[in-house]
C-alpha positions in Angstrom: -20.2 62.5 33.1 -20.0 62.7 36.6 -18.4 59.3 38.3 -20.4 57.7 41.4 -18.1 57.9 44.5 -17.7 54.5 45.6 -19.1 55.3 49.5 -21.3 52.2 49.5 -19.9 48.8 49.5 -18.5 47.9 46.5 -17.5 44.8 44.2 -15.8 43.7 41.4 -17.3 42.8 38.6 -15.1 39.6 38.3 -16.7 38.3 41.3 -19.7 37.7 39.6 -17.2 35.3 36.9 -15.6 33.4 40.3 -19.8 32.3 41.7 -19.7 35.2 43.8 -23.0 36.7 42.9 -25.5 34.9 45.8 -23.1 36.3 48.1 -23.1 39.4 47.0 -26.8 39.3 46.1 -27.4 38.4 50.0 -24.9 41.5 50.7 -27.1 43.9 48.8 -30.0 42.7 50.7 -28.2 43.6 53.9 -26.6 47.0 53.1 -29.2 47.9 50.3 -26.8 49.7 47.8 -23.7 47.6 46.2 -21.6 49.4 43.6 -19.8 47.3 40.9 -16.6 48.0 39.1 -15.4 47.0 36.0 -11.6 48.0 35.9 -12.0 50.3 38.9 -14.5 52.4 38.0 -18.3 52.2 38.9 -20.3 50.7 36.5 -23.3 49.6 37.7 -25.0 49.9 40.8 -27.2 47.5 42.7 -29.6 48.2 44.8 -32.1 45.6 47.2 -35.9 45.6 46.0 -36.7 48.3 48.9 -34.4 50.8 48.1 -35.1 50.7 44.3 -39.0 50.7 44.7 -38.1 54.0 47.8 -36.3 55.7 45.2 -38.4 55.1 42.4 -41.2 56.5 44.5 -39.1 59.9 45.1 -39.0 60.2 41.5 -42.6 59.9 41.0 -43.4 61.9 43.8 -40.8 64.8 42.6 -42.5 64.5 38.7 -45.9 64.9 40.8 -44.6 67.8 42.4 -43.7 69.6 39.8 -46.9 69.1 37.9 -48.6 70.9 41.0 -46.3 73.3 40.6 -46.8 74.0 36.6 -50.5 73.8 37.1 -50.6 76.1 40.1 -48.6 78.6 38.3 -51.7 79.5 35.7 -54.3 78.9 38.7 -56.9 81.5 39.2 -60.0 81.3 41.4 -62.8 82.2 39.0 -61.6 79.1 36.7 -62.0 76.5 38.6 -65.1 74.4 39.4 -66.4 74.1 42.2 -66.4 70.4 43.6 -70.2 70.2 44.4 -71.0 71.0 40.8 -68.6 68.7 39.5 -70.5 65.8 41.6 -73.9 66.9 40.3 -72.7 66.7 36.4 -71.1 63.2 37.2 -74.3 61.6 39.5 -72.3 61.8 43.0 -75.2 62.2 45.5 -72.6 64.1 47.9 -75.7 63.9 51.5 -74.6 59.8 50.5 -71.3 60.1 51.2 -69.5 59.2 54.4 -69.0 62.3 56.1 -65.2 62.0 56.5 -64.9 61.7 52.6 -66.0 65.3 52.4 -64.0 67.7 53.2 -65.3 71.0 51.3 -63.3 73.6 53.4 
């Protein structure tokens, strides 16, 4: 398993054990990334609410991604439907619509 290098501020975890942790907590705030070690090796990371929900989004946005990609792979013109047809089956009077929410081209 591959180590994290410890490039981001980092902390022990006995800090937590000596009332460290608001401090530390307000540190990750600031720098966004803390890493914690437990006998000198990283064991956990923290990281502030806006860089976890960033990253998490990059995940989801790289699983999305590659869904497009699978799907695109098998994609052929003549099996697709085409977007006014689909309204029609599903009751979407399209002429209702805001013009800017079409955009058939």
């Amino acid at each position: 398993m591959a180590y994290l290098q410890p490039l981001h501020p980092t902390v022990p975890l006995t800090a937590f054990n000596r009332g460290k942790a608001s401090k530390i907590f307000a540190d990750v705030k600031k720098s966004g990334v803390t890493v914690v070690l437990k006998n000198n090796e990283p064991e956990c990371v923290l990281l502030s609410p806006e860089d976890y929900n960033a990253l998490i989004e990059r995940v989801y946005d790289a699983e999305l991604l590659r869904t497009a990609e699978e799907r695109l792979k098998n994609y052929t013109p003549e099996n697709t439907i085409p977007f006014e047809e689909v309204a029609a089956k599903n009751g979407i009077d399209l002429a209702a619509l805001p013009k800017e929410d079409i955009d058939l081209e």
